[in-house]
TORSEDO-458279 format. One line per 2 residues: number of its first residue (from 1); their letters; for each residue x, y, z of N, C-alpha, C. Coordinates in Angstrom, 3 decimals. Layout:
<kolvos>
NUM> a> X:Y:Z:X:Y:Z:X:Y:Z  ...
</kolvos>
This chain:
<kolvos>
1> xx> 107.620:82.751:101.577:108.306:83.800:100.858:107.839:85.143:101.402  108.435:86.165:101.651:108.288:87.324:102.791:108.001:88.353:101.030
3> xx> 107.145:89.213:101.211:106.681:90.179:100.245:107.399:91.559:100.574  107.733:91.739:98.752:108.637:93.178:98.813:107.779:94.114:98.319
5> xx> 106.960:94.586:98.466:107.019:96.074:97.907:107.266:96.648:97.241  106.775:96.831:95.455:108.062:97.252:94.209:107.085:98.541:93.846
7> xx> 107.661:99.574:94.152:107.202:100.680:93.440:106.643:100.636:92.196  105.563:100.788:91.074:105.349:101.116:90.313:105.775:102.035:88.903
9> xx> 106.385:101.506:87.863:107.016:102.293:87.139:105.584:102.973:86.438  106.637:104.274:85.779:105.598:105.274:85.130:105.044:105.054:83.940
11> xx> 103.931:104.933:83.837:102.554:104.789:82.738:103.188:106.163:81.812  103.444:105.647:80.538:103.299:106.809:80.030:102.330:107.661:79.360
13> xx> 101.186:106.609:79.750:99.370:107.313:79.382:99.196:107.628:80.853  98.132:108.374:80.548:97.666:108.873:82.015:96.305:108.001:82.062
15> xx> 96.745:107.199:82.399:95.614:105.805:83.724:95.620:105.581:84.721  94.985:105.069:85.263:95.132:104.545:86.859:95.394:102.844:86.864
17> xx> 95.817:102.209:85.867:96.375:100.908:85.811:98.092:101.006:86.444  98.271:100.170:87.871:99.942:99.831:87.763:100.259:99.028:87.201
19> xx> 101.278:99.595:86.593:102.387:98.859:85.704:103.615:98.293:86.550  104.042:96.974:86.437:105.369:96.545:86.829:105.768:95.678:85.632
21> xx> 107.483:95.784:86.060:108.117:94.874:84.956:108.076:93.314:85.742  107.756:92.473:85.183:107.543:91.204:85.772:109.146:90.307:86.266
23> xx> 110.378:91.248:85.909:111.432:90.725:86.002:112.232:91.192:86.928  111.526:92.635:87.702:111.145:93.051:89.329:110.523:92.293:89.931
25> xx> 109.371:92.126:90.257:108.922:90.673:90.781:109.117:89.239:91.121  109.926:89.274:89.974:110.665:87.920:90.152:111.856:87.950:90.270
27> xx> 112.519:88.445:91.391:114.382:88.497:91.482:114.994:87.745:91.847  114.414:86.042:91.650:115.158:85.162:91.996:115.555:84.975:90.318
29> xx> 114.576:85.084:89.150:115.228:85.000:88.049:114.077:83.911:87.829  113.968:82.992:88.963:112.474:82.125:88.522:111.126:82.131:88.995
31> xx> 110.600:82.270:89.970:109.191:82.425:90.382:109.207:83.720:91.561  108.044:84.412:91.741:107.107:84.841:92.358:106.250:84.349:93.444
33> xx> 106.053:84.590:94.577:104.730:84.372:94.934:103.506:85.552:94.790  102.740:85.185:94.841:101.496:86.269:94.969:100.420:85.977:96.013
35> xx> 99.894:86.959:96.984:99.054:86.801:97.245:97.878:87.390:97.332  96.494:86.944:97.064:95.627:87.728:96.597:94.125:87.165:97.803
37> xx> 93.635:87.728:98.540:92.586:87.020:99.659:93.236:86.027:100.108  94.198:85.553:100.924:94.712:84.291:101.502:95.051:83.367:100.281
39> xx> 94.785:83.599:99.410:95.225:82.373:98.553:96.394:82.433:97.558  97.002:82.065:97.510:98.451:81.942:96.700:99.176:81.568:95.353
41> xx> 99.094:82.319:94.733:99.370:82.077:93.607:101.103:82.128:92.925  101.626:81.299:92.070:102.806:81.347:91.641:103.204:81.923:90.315
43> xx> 104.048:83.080:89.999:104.318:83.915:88.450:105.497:83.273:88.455  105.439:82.932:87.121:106.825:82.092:86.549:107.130:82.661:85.324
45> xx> 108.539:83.024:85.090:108.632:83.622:83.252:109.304:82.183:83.086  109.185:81.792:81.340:109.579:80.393:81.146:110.750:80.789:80.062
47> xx> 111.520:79.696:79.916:112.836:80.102:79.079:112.260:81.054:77.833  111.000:81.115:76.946:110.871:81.219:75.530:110.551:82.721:76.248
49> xx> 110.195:83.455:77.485:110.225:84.647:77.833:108.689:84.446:78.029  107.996:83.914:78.336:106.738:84.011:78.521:106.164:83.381:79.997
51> xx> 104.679:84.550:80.713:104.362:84.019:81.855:103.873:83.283:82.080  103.856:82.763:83.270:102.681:81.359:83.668:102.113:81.342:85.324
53> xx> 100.911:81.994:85.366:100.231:82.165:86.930:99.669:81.167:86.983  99.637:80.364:87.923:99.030:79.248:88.717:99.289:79.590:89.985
55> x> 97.670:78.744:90.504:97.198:78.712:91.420:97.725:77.674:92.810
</kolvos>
């Protein structure tokens, strides 16, 4: 899976945490990849609207 690049939407506190909507990330509608040090992880939203990261 080739990685996009999603701009960061705006915090409306002033932090240094990014915020994304998880439904940017996932624009197939079902999973994500992630990668974090070579290793790969999968974001899934599930029908009831809730996430699930595995490894």
């Amino acid at each position: 899976m080739m990685a996009t690049m999603i701009k960061p939407q705006e915090n409306q506190q002033s932090t240094s945490t990014a915020v994304y909507d998880a439904r940017d990330l996932i624009t197939d509608g079902i999973k994500a990849e992630i990668l974090l040090d070579g290793q790969s992880y999968t974001l899934r939203i599930t029908r009831a609207g809730k996430l699930i990261l595995t490894k």
